[in-house]
N, C-alpha and C positions, 0 to 999 in steps of 0.2 A: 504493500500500500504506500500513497504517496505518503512526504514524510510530514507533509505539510500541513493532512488532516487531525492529527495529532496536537497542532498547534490553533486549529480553530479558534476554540474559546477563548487564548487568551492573544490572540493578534486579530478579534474581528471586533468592531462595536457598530452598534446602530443609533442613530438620537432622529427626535422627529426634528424637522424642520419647520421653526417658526418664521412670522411675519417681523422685517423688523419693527423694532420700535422706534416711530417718530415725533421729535422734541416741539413741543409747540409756537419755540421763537421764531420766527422768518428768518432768512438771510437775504440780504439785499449784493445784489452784484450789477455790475453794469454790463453792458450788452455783448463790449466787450471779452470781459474778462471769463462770461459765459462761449463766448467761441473759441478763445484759447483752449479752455478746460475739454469743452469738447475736443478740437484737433487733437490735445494730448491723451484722452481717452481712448479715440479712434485707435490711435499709433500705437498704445499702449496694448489695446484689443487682438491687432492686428500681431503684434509681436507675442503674444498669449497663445494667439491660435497657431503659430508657426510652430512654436514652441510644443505645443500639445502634441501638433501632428507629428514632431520628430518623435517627442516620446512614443506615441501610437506606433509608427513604424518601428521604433526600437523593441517596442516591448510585444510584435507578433512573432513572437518565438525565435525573434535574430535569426530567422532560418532563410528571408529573401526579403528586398527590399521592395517586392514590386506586391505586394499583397492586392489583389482584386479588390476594387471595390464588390458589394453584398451584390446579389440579384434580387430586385423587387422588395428596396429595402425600404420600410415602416418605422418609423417612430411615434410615442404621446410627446407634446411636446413638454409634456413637463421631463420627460424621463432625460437624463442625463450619466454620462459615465466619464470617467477621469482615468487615466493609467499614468504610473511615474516607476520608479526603480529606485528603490533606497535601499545601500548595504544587504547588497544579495537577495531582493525581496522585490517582489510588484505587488505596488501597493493599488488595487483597485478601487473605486469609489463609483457608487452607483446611487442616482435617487431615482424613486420610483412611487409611488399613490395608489396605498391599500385599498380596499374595497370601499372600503369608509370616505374616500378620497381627506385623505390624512397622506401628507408628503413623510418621508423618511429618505435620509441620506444613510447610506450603510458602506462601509471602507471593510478590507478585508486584505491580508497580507497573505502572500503565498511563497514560499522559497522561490526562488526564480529559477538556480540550476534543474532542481526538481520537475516545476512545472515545463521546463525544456525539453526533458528528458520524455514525461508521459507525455507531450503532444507530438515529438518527431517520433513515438514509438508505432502511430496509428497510421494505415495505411500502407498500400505495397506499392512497389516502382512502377511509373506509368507504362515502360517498354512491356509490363506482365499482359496488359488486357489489350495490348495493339493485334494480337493474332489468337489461333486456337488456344485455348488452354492445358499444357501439358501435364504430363502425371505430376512432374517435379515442382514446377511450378502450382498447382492446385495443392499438393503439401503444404510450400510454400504460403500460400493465400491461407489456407486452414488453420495454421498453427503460429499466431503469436501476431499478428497482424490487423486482428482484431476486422475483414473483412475476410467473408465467406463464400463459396461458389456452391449457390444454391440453385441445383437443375440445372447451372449451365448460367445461370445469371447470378452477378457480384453485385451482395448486396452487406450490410452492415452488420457483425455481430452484437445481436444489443448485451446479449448473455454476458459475452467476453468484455464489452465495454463498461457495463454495470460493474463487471469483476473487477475490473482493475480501474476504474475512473470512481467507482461508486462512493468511494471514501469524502469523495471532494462534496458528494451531498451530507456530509457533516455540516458544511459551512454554511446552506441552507437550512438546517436543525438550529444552528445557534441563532443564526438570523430569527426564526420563530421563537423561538426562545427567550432571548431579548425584550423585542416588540409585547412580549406575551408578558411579561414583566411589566414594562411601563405602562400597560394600558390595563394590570391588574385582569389579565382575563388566560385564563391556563387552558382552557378550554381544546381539547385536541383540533375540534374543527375549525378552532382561530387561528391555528397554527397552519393546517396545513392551506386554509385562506390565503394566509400571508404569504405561504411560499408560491401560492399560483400568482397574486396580485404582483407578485417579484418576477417571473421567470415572463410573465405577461408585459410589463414593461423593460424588459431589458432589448432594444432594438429588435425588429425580426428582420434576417438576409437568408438569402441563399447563396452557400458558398459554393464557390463551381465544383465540378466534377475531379479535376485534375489542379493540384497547385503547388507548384516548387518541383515537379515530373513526378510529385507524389498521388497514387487514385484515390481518394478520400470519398468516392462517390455521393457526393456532393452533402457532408456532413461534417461536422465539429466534435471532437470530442471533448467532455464536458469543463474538463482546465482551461480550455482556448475560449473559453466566452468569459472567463474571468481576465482575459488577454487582451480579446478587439473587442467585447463590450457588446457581443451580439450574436445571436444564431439561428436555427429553423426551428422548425416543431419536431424534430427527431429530436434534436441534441437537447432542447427545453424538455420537452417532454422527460427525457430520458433525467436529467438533473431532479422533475419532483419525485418520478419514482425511486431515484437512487435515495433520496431524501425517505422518504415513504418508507421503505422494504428497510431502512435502519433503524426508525421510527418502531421497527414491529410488525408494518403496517405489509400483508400479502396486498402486488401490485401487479397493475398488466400494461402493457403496451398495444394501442389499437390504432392498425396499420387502416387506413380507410384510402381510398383513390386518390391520390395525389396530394395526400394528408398524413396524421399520426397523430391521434388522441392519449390520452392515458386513462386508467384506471384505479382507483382506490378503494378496497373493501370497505363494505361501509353500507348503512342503512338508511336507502332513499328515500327523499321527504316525496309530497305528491308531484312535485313535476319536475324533478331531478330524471335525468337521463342516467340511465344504469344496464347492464349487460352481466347476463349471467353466465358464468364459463367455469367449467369445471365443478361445479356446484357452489359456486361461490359468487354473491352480487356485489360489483363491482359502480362506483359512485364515478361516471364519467366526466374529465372534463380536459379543458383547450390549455394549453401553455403556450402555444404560439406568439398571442396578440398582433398586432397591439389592442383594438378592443378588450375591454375589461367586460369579460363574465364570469359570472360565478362560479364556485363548484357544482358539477352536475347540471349547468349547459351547455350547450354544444352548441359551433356555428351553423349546423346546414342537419340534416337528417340521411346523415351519411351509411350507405352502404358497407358495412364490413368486411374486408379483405381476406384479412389475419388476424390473429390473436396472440402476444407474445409474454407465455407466462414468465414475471421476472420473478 
């Protein structure tokens, strides 16, 4: 396990974010002295955002500087992410607005060597899926790579990524945990609110298919959204259940047509969407976003693919 989840508790904290407070004297400037301040704002801004974006490109895994932009990427506009690198560490910083529409800024440190290590470990060299696939290479793909050659089609092992990424949904445990504290409500199903309300505003992209000649077929694994600050409904989805299945909580993964729900056992109210599998009802819901829905809605009345007991 990464070494990093171990350190949760005490390198993550959450605080809500308030409005500031404003002083009732006036200030008087002249017209002036207001456009100065402005221009140095501008420049000051401009020099902010530069600054950001090197850190961004520094802290996508130092593995290539030409990172894609997302495909079909979605923001709330309150949701915001920050990424820096302090003494061996990426320091993340994400705000996002719980169900309640209650802002919280949440920071969260990760080893850096570490988080290096598990996101270049995902995915197998692009020259693998250019031609037929052979016995050696199909080994290959199957064992430690964390993509699978299922029928003949490469697709994601959620199993093997749950297993070795799963830990990193500690950091979503503490996050509930936290919030769950300040708002004096312990409540299991505030907690895992929280974490959907969270995984809902953290950016949605689509990452391509191929990137650095590595095949990632077009998914994140779940360290690398604490990196660029954004991902799909696999790799979101996959964060609550990792979260969830640590929690205690039996969880599934629902592959739907050109989608990916998840699942949480659990006892649906009357118009909660749920799905029985294995003899067990499962409390459906979207991690995607960016719309904000509850647990046990669903965007569309989706047809079921697959089923993926985690």
């Amino acid at each position: 396990m990464p070494k990093e989840s171990k350190q949760k508790s005490s390198q993550a904290f959450v605080y809500r974010r308030k409005n500031d407070e404003k002083g009732s004297g006036k200030i008087r400037m002249s017209t002036i002295k207001i456009l100065i301040l402005s221009v140095l704002s501008i420049l000051f801004l401009v020099t902010m955002i530069q600054n950001l974006n090197a850190k961004y490109l520094d802290g996508v895994l130092a593995m290539s500087p030409t990172m894609p932009s997302p495909q079909e990427y979605k923001k709330n506009p309150w949701s915001d992410f920050n990424l820096k690198v302090e003494n061996g560490k990426y320091i993340s910083s994400f705000q996002f607005q719980d169900h309640e529409g209650v802002l919280w800024i949440w920071r969260v440190a990760l080893d850096e060597k570490e988080t290096k290590h598990s996101i270049a470990s995902f995915g197998i060299p692009e020259f693998i899926t250019r031609s037929h696939i052979t016995s050696a290479n199909r080994y290959r793909i199957n064992n430690g790579a964390f993509i699978i050659d299922d029928e003949n089609v490469l697709r994601p092992d959620y199993h093997e990524m749950d297993r070795r990424y799963g830990s990193y949904g500690e950091a979503l445990i503490d996050l509930a945990d936290q919030i769950s504290a300040q708002i004096s409500d312990n409540h299991l199903t505030t907690k895992i609110r929280t974490m959907i309300s969270f995984v809902q505003d953290v950016p949605y992209g689509m990452p391509p298919n191929i990137y650095d000649k590595i095949f990632i077929n077009g998914v994140f694994p779940i360290p690398q959204v604490f990196v660029v600050g954004w991902g799909d409904c696999d790799t979101k989805s996959l964060m609550v259940v990792a979260a969830a299945k640590r929690m205690g909580l039996d969880s599934i993964l629902v592959h739907v047509p050109g989608h990916m729900l998840f699942g949480i056992e659990g006892i649906p109210g009357p118009y909660a969407r749920s799905e029985v599998y294995m003899g067990k009802t499962y409390i459906l819901g979207e991690a995607s976003g960016p719309e904000k829905v509850d647990w046990g809605q669903i965007y569309d009345n989706y047809a079921i693919h697959h089923i993926y007991q985690m």
